[in-house]
N, C-alpha and C positions, 0 to 999 in steps of 0.2 A: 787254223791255216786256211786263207781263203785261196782258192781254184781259180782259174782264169780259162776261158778260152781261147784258144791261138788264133791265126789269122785264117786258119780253114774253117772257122765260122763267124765272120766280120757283121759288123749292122750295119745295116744296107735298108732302110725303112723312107718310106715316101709318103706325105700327109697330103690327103687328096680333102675334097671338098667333105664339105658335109652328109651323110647319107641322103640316097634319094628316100621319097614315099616309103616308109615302114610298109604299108599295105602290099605294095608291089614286091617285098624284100623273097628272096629266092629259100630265106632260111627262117621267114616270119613264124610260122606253124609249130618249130619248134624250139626256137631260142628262148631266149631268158624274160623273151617281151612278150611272148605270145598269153602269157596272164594278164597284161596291163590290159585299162580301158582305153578309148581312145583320147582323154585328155592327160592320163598318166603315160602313154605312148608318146604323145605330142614334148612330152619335159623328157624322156628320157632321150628322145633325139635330140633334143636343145642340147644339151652337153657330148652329145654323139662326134665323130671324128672320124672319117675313113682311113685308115693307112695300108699300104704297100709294102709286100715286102718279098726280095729277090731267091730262088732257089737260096740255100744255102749261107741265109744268113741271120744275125741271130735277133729272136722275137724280143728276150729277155733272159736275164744271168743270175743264177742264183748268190744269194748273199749280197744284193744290191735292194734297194730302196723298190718297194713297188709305185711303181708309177702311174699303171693302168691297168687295166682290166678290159674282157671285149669278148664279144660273140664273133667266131669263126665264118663270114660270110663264105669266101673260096678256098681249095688247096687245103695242105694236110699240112702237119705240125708235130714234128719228135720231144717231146719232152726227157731230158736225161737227167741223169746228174754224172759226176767227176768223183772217182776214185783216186786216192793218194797218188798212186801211179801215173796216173792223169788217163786211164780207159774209161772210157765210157761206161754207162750201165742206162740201158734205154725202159725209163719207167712209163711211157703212154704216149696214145698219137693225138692228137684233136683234129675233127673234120669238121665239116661245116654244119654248122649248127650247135656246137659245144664252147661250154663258157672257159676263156679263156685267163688264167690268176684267179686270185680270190680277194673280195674285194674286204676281207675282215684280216689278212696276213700284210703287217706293212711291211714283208722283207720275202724277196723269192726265195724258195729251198729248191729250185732245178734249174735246169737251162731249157730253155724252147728256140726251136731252129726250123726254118722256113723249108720243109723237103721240096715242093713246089714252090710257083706264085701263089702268094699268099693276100686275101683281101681279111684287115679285120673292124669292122664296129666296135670301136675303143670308145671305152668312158675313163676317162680321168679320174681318178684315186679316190680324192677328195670330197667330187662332185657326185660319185657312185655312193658312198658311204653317205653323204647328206641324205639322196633321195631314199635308200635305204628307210633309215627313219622316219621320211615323212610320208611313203609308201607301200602299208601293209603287204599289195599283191606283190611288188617286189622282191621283200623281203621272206616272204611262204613260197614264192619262186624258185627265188635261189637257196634256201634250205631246201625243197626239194632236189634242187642238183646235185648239194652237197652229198644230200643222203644216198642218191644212186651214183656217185662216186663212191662213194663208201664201200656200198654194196659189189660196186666195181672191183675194188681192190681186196675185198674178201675172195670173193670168186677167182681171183690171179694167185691170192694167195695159196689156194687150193689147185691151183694149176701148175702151178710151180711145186708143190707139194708132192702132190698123190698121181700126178696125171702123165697117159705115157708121152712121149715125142708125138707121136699120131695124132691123139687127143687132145695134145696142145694146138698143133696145127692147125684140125678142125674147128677147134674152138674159137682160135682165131679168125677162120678164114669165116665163121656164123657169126660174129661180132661186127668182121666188116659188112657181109652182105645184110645185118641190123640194122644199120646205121647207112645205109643204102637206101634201103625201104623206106628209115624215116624222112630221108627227104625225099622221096617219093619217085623211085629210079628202084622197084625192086624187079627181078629177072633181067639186069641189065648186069652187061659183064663188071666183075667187081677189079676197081683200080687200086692197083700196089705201088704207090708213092717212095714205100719203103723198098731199099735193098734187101738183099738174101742175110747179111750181115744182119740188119737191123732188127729183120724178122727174129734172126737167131736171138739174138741179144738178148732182146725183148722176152722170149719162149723160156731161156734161160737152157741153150741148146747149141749145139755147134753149126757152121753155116753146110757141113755134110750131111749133117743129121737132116736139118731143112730140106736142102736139095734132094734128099733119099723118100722122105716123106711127100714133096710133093710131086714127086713119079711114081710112088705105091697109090693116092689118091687118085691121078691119074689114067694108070692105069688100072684100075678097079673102076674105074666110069663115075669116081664120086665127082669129078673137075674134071675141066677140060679149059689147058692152061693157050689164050688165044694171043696173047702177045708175050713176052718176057713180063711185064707187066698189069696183064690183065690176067682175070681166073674165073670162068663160068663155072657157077655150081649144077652140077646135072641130075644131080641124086640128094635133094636135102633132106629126106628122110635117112636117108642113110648114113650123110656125113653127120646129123644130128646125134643118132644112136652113135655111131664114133665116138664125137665129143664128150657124152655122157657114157661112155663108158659101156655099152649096153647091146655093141656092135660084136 
């Protein structure tokens, strides 16, 4: 039985020019190019594409044709999938810098939906899987992504497993300020894109349970929550040993 999305997440995509200068690129250091040389850079922007895409609308649908693939230059990104019922189940976010489809699966298994403005460096299906082959560092590129995805979803597996409500949270909220650092913004307040909802979802948790946990962090001085959407960590030694259990 194939899923659909309803119209609370419609595509809404805008195809802008070509990328500027890779050199100058705000996510170069750690995308999927930061291995090429500069004349394997030079070809993998010839097939490059910029697109646009609105709050709230959808990147890509599972059980359709992959069309493209891309490096997350701005804004966040919910990857879900559709349960019988048609609820959600929110399996990952992608920020900037994280490679967006896989360019070896020619059919999506999720949805991705634009939670911000969303800028992404799209290569074309066809023309990604060429360079592939004629690309060693590419190719040992993106098998390394693959495999710290991997690595990714063991680790969740075990959060979702063994790990309390608290734990999860931390753990979450050390992944995002990770992923901060990488692009090179670390002790800078960390942005929640996501809803209270979504965080639940994701955590595999209720959206009280959320709200309970991030007033016990809190007020314990591990956070200190500075907008509805933003979250300074002020103790990361501490939320660490949280995470790991060891708090």
């Amino acid at each position: 039985m194939k899923l659909v999305v309803g119209n609370a997440c419609p595509r809404h995509e805008t195809e802008a020019a070509a990328p500027q200068d890779c050199a100058h690129c705000a996510v170069r250091e750690i995308a999927v190019c930061t291995a090429l040389s500069g004349p394997e850079l030079e070809r993998l922007r010839g097939i490059a594409v910029t697109k646009l895409y609105e709050p709230g609308s959808l990147v890509f649908a599972a059980e359709e044709p992959t069309s493209m693939v891309g490096t997350v230059v701005q804004g966040t990104i919910k990857c879900f999938k559709l349960l019988a019922d048609g609820r959600q189940q929110v399996v990952g976010f992608f920020f900037p810098g994280d490679f967006v489809g896989s360019p070896t699966q020619e059919t999506s298994h999720a949805f991705a939906e634009a939670l911000t403005p969303v800028e992404i460096c799209v290569f074309p299906f066809p023309a990604i899987q060429r360079l592939i082959r004629e690309m060693p560092n590419l190719e040992r590129r993106l098998l390394k992504l693959a495999n710290e995805d991997l690595d990714l979803a063991q680790e969740w597996m075990l959060l979702l497993g063994r790990k309390t409500a608290q734990e999860r949270l931390a753990t979450f909220l050390l992944l995002l300020a990770h992923k901060a650092k990488a692009r090179g913004v670390a002790g800078a307040p960390i942005d929640l894109p996501m809803n209270r909802s979504e965080i639940a979802d994701y955590l595999g948790l209720t959206i009280e349970t959320v709200s309970r946990q991030f007033t016990k962090l809190k007020a314990s001085g591990h956070i200190r929550i500075a907008h509805n959407n933003e979250v300074v960590i002020r103790n990361l030694e501490g939320l660490t040993a949280i995470a790991e259990g060891t708090a």
